[in-house]
C-alpha positions in Angstrom: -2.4 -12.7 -19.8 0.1 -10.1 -19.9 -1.0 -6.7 -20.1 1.5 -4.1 -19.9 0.5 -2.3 -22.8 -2.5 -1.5 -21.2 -3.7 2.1 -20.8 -6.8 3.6 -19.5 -10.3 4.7 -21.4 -11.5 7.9 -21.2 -14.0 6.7 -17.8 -11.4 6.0 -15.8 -11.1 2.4 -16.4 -8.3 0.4 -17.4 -8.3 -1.0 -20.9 -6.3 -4.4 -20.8 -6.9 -4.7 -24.6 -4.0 -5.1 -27.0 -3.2 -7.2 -30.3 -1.1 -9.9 -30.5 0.3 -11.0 -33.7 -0.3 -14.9 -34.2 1.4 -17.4 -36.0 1.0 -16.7 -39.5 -1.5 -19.6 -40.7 -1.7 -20.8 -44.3 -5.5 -20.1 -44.8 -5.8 -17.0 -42.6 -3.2 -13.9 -41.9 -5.5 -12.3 -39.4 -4.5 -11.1 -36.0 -6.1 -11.9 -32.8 -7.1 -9.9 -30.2 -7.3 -10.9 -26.8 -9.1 -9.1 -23.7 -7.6 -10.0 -20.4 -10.6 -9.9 -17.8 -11.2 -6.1 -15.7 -12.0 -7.4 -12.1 -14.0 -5.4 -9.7 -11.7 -4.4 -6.8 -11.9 -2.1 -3.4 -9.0 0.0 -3.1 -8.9 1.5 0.8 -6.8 4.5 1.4 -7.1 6.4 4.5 -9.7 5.2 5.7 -12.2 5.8 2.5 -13.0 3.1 0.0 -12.7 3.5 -4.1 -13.8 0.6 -6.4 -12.0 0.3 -9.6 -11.9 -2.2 -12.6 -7.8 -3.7 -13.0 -6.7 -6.4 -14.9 -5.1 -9.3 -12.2 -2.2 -9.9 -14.9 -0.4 -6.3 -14.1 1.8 -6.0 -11.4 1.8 -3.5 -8.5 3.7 -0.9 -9.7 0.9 -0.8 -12.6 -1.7 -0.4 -10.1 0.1 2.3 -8.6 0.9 4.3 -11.5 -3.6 3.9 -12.5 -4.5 4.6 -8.6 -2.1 8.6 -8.3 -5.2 9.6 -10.2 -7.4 7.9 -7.8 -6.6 8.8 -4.2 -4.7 11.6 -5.4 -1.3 10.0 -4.3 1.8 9.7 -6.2 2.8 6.4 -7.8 6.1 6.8 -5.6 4.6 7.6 -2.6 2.7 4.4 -2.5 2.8 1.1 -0.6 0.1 -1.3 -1.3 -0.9 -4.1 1.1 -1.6 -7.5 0.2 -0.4 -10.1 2.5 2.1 -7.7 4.0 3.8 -4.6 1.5 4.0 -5.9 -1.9 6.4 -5.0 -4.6 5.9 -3.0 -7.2 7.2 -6.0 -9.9 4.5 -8.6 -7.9 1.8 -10.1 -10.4 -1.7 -9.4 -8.4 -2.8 -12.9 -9.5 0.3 -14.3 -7.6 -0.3 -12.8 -5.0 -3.9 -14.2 -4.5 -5.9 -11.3 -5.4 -9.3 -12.2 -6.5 -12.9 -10.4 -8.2 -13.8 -8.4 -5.5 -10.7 -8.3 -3.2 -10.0 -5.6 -1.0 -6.4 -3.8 -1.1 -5.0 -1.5 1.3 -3.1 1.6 0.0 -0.9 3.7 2.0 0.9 7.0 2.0 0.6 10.5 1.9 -0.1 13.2 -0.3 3.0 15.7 -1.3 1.5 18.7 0.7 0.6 16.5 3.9 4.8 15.6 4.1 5.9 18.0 6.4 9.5 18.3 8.6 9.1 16.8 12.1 11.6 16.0 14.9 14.0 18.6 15.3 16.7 17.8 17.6 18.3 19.7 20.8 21.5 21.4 19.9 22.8 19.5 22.3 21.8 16.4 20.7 22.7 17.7 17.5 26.1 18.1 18.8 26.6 14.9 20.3 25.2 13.2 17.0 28.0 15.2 15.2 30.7 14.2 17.1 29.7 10.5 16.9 29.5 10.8 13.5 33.4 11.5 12.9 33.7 7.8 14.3 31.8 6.5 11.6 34.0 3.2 11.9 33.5 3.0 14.9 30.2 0.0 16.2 27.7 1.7 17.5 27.9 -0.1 20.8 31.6 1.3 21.5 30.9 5.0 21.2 30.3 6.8 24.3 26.4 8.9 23.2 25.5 4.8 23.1 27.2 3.2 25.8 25.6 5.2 28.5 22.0 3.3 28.2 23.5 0.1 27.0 25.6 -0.1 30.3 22.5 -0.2 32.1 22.1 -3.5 30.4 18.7 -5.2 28.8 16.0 -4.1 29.7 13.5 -6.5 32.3 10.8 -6.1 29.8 12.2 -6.5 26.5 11.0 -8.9 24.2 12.6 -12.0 23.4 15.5 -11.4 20.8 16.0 -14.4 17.8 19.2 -13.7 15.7 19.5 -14.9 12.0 15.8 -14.2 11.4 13.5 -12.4 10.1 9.6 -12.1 11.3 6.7 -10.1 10.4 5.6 -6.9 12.7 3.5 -8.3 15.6 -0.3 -6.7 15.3 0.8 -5.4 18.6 3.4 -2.3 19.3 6.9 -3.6 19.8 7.7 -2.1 23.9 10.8 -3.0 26.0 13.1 -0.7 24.7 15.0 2.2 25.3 15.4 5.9 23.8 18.7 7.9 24.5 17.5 9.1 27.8 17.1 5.9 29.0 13.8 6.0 29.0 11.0 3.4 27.9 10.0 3.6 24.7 7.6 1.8 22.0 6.9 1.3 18.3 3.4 1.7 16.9 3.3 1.1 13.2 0.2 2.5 11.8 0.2 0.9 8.3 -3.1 2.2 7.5 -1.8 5.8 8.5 1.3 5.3 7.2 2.2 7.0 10.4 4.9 5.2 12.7 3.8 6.5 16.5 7.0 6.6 19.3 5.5 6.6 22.0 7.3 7.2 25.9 5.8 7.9 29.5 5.3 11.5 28.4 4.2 11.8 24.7 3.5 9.6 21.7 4.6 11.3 18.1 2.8 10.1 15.4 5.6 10.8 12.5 4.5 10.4 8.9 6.6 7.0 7.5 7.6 8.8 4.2 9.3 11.4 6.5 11.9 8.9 8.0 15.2 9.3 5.6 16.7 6.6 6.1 17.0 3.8 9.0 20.0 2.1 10.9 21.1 -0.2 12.7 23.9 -2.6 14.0 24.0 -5.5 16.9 24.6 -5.2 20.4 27.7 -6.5 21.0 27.8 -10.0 23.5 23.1 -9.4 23.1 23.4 -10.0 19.2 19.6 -10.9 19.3 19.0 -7.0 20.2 19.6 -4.0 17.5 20.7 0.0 18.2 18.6 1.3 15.4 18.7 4.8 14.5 15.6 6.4 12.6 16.7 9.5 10.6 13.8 11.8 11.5 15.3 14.9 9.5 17.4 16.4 7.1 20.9 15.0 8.4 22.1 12.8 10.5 21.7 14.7 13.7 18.2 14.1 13.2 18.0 10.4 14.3 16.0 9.3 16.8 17.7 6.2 19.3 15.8 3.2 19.8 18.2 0.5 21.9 17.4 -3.4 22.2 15.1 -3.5 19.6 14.7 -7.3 19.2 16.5 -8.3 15.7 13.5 -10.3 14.1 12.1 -7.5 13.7 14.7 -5.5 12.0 14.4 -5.9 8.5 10.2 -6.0 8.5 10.8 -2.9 10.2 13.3 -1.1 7.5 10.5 -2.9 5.0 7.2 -1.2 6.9 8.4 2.3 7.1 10.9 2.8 4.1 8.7 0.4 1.8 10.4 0.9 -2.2 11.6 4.4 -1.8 15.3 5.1 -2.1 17.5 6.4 0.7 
C-alpha cells in the first residue's frame, strides 16, 4: 500500500491513513478507506536508540523527513543504513525491512558541522598552481608525480579495475598521503566521521564536511586511484590519498558524500 499522503498525528506517530476512491459500484457509491499497517521499528542514531511506528510502504526519504523531529537531524543531513546506504526513493519493504527491525541513522546536527583541515600556504600554493592545469591527468603534474615515482607501495592492497565493491569492515591501509607517508581510511558510518589516520595522528573529520571528492587512475597501475578529498572551502583544501585500490572508489564517494549535492 502506497502511503505518500501520509502525515503524522498529533503523538508523534505516523498516520498512513488516506481514502481512496473505488470503482463506482451500481448498488453502492461509498468510498473505501484503507489503513496501511504502522510497524514498530528501532531507529539508532549516535549511539542512542528511538522506537517509532512507520508504515513499510514509504520510502526513505519519507522516513527521513518524520525522523528531523526525532533525532533532531535534518532530513538532508541524513543517511540511513539498511544493507549499506539506502536511497531516499527505496521502498522499506524492498528493502527487507521487517516489524521490529533495527535501522541505522547517520549524520550530524547543523551546529556540530564545523570547518576542519586548513592547509599550509605552502600547500595551498602548490594546490593552486596545479589547478591552472586542470586538463592536465593527475598522474602527469609534478605536486603528484613526486610520491607516485616512488612507485606502489609493498603493502597496498590488491587493486581490481572495472569494479565496484563494498567498504571492507576493516580500514583500507597501504597508501600514500602527499608526503609520502603511510596513510589509512577509517570510515566510521556510525559516526558519520571518516578517520585519516598516519604514523603521527589520526583526524576524525565529520563526512558532511568533505565538499566534494576526486579522483582519476594511475596511469600503467589503473587498478590504483589519486583521490583527492576536498576537506575545505576550495580546492586548496584537499587532502591526497595515492594508490587507493579502485573497487573501492565509488563505495567510497557513496559512504562519505551519501545524497547530498556537490
Amino acid at each position: 500500500m502506497d502511503c505518500q499522503d501520509a502525515g503524522e498525528k498529533e503523538n508523534g506517530e505516523m498516520d498512513c491513513t488516506r481514502l481512496i476512491s473505488s470503482t463506482p459500484d451500481p448498488d453502492s457509491q461509498k468510498s473505501t478507506q484503507t489503513t496501511s499497517e504502522l510497524v514498530d521499528l528501532t531507529i539508532i542514531y549516535n549511539k542512542s536508540k528511538f522506537e517509532i511506528k512507520f508504515c513499510l510502504d514509504e520510502n526513505v526519504g519519507q522516513l527521513k523527513k518524520h525522523l528531523q523531529n526525532v533525532i533532531n537531524v535534518p532530513h538532508s543531513l541524513q543517511k540511513v543504513m539498511i544493507k549499506g546506504l539506502a536511497k531516499d526513493e527505496r521502498i522499506l519493504r524492498e528493502l527487507g525491512v521487517v516489524k521490529g527491525a533495527k535501522i541505522m541513522v547517520v549524520g550530524s546536527k547543523l551546529e556540530d558541522v564545523i570547518a576542519v583541515s586548513v592547509p599550509d600556504p605552502q600547500e595551498a600554493a602548490d594546490d593552486k598552481a596545479s589547478a591552472v592545469a586542470t586538463k592536465e591527468p593527475f598522474c602527469k603534474q609534478k605536486i603528484h608525480r613526486k610520491v607516485l615515482d616512488k612507485g606502489v607501495p609493498e603493502d597496498a592492497m590488491p587493486g581490481i579495475i572495472n569494479t565496484k565493491e563494498t567498504l571492507p569492515p576493516f580500514p583500507l591501509s597501504g597508501m600514500l598521503n602527499k608526503s609520502g607517508g603511510k596513510v589509512r581510511l577509517t570510515f566510521k558510518l556510525e559516526l558519520d566521521q571518516l578517520w585519516i589516520g598516519t604514523k603521527e595522528r589520526t583526524d576524525k573529520i565529520p563526512m558532511n564536511s568533505i565538499k566534494s571528492i576526486v579522483s582519476e587512475p594511475i596511469q600503467d597501475f589503473e587498478e590504483y586511484h589519486i583521490m583527492g578529498l576536498q576537506l575545505g572551502t576550495t580546492e586548496a583544501s584537499r587532502y591526497w590519498v595515492y594508490w587507493v585500490p579502485a573497487q573501492y572508489v565509488e563505495s567510497i564517494k557513496e559512504a562519505v558524500l551519501g545524497t547530498w549535492p556537490l
